[in-house]
C-alpha atoms as one frame of an Amber mdcrd trajectory, in Angstrom:
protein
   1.483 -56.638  -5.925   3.829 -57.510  -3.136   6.141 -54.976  -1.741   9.481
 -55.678   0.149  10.367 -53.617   3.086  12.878 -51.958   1.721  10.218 -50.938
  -1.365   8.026 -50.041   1.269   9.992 -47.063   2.662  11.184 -46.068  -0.435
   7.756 -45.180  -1.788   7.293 -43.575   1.929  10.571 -41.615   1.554   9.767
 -40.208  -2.184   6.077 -39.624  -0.860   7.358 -36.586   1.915   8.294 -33.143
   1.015  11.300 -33.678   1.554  11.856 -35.240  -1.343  11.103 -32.709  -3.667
  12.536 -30.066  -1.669  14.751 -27.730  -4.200  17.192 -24.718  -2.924  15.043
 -22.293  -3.817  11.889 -23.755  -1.296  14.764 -23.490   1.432  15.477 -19.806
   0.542  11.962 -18.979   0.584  11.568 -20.664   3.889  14.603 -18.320   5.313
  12.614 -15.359   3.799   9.548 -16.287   5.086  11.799 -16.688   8.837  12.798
 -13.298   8.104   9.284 -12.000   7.618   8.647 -13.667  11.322  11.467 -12.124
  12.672  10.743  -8.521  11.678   6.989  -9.141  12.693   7.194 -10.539  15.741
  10.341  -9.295  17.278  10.598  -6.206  15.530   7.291  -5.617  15.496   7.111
  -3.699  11.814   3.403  -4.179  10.742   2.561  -7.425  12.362  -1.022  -7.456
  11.382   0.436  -7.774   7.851   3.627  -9.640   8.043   2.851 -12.488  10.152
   0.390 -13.753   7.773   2.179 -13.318   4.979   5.272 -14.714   6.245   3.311
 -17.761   7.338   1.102 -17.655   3.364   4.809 -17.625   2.408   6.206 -20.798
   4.155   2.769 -23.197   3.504   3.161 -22.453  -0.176   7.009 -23.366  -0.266
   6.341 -26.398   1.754   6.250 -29.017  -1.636   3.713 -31.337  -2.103   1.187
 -29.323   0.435  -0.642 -28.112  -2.758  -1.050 -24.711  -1.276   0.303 -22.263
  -3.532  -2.084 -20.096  -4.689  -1.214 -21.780  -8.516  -2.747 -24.804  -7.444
  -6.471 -24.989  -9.042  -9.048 -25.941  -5.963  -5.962 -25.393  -3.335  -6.805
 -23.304   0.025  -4.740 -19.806  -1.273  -5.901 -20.720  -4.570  -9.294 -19.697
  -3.206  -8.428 -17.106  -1.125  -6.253 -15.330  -4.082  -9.607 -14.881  -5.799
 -10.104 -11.825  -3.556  -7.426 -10.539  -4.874  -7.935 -11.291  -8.723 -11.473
 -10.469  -8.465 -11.357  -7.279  -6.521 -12.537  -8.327  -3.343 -10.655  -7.650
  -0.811  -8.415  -4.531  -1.134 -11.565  -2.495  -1.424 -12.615  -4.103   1.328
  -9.455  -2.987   3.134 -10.239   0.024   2.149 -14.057  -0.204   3.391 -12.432
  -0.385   6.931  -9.709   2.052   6.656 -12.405   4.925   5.642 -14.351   4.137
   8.789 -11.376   4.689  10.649 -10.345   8.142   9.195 -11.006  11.580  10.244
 -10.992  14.150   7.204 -11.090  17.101   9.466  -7.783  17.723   9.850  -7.513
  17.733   5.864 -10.661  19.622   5.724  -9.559  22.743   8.273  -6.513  22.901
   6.135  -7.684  22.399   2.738  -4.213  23.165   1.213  -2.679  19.504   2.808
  -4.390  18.345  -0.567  -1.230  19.692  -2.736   0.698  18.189   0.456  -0.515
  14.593  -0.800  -0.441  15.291  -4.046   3.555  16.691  -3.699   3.800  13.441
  -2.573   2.576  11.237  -5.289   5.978  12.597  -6.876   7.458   9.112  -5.922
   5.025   7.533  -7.659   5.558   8.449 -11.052   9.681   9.637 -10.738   9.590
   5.315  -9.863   7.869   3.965 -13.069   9.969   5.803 -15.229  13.090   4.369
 -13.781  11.116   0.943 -13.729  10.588   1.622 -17.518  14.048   2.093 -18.127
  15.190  -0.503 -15.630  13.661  -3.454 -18.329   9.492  -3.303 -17.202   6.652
  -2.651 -19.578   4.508  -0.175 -18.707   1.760  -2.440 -16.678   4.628  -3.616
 -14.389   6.331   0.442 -13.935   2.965   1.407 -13.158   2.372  -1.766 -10.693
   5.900  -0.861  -9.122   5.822   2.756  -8.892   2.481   3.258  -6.738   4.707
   1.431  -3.952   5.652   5.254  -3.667   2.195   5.745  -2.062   2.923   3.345
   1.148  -0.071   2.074   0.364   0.008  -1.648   0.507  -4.315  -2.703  -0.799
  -3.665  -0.252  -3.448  -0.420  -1.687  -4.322  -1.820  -5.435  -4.401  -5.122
  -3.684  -6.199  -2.736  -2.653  -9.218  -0.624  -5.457  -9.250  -3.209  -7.781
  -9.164  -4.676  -5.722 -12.736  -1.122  -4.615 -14.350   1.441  -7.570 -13.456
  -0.324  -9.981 -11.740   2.888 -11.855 -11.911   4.586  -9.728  -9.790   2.009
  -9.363  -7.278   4.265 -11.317  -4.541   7.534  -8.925  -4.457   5.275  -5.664
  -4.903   3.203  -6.366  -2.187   5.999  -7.216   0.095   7.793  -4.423  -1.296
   5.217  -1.978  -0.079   4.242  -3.434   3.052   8.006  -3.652   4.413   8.405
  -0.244   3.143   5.215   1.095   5.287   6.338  -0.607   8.081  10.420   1.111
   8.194   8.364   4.636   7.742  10.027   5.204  11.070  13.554   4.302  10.161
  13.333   5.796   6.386  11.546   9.086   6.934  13.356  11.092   9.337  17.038
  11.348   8.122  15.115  12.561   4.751  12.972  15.060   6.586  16.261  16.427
   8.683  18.664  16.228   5.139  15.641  18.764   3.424  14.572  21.089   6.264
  16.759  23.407   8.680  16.513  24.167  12.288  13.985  27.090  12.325  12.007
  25.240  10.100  11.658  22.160  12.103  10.799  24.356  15.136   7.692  25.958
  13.338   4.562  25.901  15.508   1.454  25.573  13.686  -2.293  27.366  14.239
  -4.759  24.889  16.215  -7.051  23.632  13.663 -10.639  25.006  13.068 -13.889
  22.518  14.492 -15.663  21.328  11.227 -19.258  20.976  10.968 -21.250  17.391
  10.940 -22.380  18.650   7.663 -19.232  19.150   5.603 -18.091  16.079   6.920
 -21.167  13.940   5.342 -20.844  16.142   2.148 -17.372  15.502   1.044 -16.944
  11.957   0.553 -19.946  11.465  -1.139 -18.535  14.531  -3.476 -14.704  12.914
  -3.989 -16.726   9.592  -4.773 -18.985  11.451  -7.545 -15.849  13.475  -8.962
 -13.139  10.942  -8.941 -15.269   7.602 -10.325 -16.610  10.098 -13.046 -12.863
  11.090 -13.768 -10.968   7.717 -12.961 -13.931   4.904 -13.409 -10.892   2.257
 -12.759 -10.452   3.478  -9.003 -14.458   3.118  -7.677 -13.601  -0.260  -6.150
 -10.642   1.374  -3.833 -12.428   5.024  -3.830 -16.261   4.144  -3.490 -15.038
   1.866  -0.738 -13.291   3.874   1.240 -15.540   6.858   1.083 -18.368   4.202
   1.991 -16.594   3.497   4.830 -15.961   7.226   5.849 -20.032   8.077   5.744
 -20.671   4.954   8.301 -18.624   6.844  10.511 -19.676  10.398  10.054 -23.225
  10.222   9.131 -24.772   9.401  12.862 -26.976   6.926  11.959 -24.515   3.684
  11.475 -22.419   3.206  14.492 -23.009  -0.672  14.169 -21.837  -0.988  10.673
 -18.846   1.494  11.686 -17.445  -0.298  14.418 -17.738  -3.382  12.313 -15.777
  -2.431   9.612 -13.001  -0.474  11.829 -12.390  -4.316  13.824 -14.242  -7.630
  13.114 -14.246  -6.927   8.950 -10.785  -5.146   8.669  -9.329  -7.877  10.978
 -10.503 -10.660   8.893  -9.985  -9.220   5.815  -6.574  -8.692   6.431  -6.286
 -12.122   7.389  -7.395 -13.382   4.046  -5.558 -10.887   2.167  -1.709 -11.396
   3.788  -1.941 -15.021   3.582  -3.298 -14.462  -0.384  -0.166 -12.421  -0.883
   2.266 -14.852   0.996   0.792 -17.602  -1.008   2.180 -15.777  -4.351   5.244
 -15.585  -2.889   6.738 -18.670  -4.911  10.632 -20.102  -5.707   9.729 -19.515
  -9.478   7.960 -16.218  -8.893  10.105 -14.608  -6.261  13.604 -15.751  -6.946
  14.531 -13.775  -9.991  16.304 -10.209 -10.742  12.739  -8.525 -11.289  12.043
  -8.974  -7.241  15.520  -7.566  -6.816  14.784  -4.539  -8.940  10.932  -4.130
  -7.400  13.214  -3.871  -3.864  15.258  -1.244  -5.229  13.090   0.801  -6.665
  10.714   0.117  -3.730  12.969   1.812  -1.400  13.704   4.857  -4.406   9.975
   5.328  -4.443   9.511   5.518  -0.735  12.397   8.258  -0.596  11.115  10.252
  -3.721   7.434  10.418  -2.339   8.487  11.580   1.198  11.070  14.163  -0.032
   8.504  15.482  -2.498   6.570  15.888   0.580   8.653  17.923   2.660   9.760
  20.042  -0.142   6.494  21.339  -1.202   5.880  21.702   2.833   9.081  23.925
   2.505   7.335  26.323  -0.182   3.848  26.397   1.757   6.505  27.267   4.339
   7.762  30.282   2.125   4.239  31.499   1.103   3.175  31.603   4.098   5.310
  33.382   5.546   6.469  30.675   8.344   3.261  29.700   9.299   3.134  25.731
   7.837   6.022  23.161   9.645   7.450  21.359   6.371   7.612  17.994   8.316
   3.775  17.787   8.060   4.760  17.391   4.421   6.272  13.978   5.040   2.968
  12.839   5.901   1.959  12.811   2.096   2.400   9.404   1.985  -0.889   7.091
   2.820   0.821   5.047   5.628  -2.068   6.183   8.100  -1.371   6.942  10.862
   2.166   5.799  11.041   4.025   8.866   8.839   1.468  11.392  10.867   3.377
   9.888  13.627   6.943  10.245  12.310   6.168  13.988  11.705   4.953  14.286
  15.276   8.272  12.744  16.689  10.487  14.523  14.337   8.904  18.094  15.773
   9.070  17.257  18.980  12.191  16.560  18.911  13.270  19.816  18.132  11.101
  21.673  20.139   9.163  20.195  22.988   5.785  20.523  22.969   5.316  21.060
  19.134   2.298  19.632  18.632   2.473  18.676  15.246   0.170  15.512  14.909
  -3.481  16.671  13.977  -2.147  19.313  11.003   0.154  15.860   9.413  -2.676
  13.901   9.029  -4.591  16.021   6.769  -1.662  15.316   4.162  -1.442  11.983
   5.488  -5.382  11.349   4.428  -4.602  13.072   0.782  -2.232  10.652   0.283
  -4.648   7.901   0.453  -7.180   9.737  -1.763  -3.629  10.641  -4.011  -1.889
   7.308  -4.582  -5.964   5.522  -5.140  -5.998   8.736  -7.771  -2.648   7.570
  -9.041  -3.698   4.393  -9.612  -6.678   4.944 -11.551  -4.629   7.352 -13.878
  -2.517   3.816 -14.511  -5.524   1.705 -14.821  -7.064   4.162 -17.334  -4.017
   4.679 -19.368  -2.647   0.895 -19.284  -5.331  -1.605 -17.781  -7.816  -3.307
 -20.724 -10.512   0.049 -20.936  -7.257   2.220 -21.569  -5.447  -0.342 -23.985
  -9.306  -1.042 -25.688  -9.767   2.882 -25.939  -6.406   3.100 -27.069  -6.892
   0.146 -29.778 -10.334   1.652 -30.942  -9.021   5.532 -31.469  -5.557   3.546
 -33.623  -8.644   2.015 -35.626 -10.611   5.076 -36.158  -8.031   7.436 -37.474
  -6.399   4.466 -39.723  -9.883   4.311 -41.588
């Protein structure tokens, strides 16, 4: 077959990506420029953004076969992480070797101050519900009240994996505005004297306690919530290599080298889902919105339980701590920090936030095991199986 020059070119021409470049690809690109900008310049959660900005742009580039849709494509095998549980526990695995439970455990009441916080959480899925979303999705959407971005992509990836791209990015944008978000909330809820409240120094806990309690949470919560052992077992797993004494190696490797690449792995997974068809509709606009309601609703439940524990106690507990309730470790122990010292220098407010600030990661895993047990496939089989029993 003989080809004229002309012929030649055109076949070139229609061959490119630029060809079958559409206005949503060049949207997606501009989002994915955005995701740069706030990452790099910025500098909101660059570990996580980058990537996913950059998972973002390969899969809108067309013809580059790297959306995470396309069977045998790069993402494509990376996403099965994600489907297949992988690597959110494994996120998790890593975060637990990096966290302290004293704090939590000198001041066993910060529990409630997670738990307060978890208020986002479920005040989200019903508005999700009525906003138009089954169930599975309200569920997916409202853990983004926990600010915790692998337990976020853990449900979504179970509930709606169809929404997995604006929930993740949802949660992770979210986590990293904590310091933009938080304070006028923790200000708008708390007065003066309040703010100024300075707070016991914590009590030394022993080696012993500290070895105990993870593997107890681990026994209780699987037993209770069998759907959250991936996120739970793995974290707690991670939390013994630190404390126990006897695996330093395995400790420092999953607090860098494994948490580093895993990350890696799982942003550009996430990125990858972030399609034209998938992204560009009025659900991501909604998962934004309520996004953003979630965050507020968690960290105001927060500080207004931190207000009663103020009351009980008689002026002893700082209500900022209770902004902390959310799992964005360290970053809202942080906030609370700033937000104290700012009204009274030298409040030293940092150690007694991230007890709450730990509950919320053991609060919003909790949270989403409650979901996966009442709307995953065990929950809907049990569900099926008790409508079959009492109709015979």
């Amino acid at each position: 077959m003989e080809f004229t020059l002309s012929d030649s070119l055109s076949r070139i021409a229609s061959s490119t990506g630029f060809a079958a470049l559409t206005g949503g690809h060049v949207i997606m690109l501009l989002v994915s420029l955005v995701l740069f900008y706030l990452a790099i310049w910025k500098q909101f959660e660059p570990l996580l953004l980058l990537p996913i900005g950059m998972g973002c742009l390969l899969a809108n580039l067309p013809l580059t076969g790297l959306a995470n849709t396309v069977d045998g494509g790069l993402f494509n095998i990376f996403y099965y992480g994600v489907k297949h549980e992988i690597l959110p526990p494994l996120i998790f695995l890593g975060v637990g070797a990096l966290t302290d439970f004293g704090p939590m455990l000198a001041n066993p009441y910060t529990l409630f101050l997670g738990a307060a916080a978890q208020i986002g959480v479920y005040t989200t899925l019903v508005g999700a519900v009525a906003l138009g979303f089954n169930m599975q999705e309200a569920s997916a959407i409202g853990i983004i009240g926990g600010a915790d971005g692998p337990t976020s992509i853990f449900l979504a990836a179970k509930l709606a994996p169809h929404l997995l791209g604006p929930i993740a990015v949802a949660a992770y944008s979210y986590m990293s505005l904590v310091p933009l978000i938080q304070p006028p909330i923790m200000r708008f809820f708390t007065t003066k004297k309040e703010r100024e409240v300075r707070m016991e120094q914590l009590k030394p806990i022993s080696p012993n306690v500290k070895i105990i309690f993870p593997i107890a949470v681990t026994v209780i919560c699987c037993l209770m919530l069998p759907g959250v052992a991936p996120l739970l077992g793995m974290f707690m797993l991670g939390n013994l290599f630190r404390e126990s004494g006897v695996t330093q190696r395995l400790s420092e490797t999953a607090q860098t080298h494994l948490i580093n690449i895993v990350t890696i792995l799982l942003a550009l997974s996430v990125g990858s889902s972030m399609t034209a068809e998938s992204f560009l509709t009025l659900e991501t606009i909604k998962i934004i919105v309520l996004g953003l309601i979630a965050f507020c609703f968690a960290t105001a439940g927060g500080v207004l339980f931190g207000k009663l524990m103020y009351i009980f106690t008689k002026g002893k507990v700082n209500p900022l701590i209770g902004s902390a309730g959310v799992s964005a470790v360290p970053m809202a122990a942080r906030v609370s920090q700033k937000v104290g010292a700012e009204e009274l220098k030298g409040n030293y407010l940092l150690m007694h936030a991230m007890g709450p600030n730990v509950a919320g990661v053991i609060g919003s895993a909790v949270a989403a095991g409650v979901f996966l047990s009442l709307f995953g496939d065990v929950g809907a089989a049990h569900s099926t199986a008790m409508v079959l029993t009492v109709g015979e």
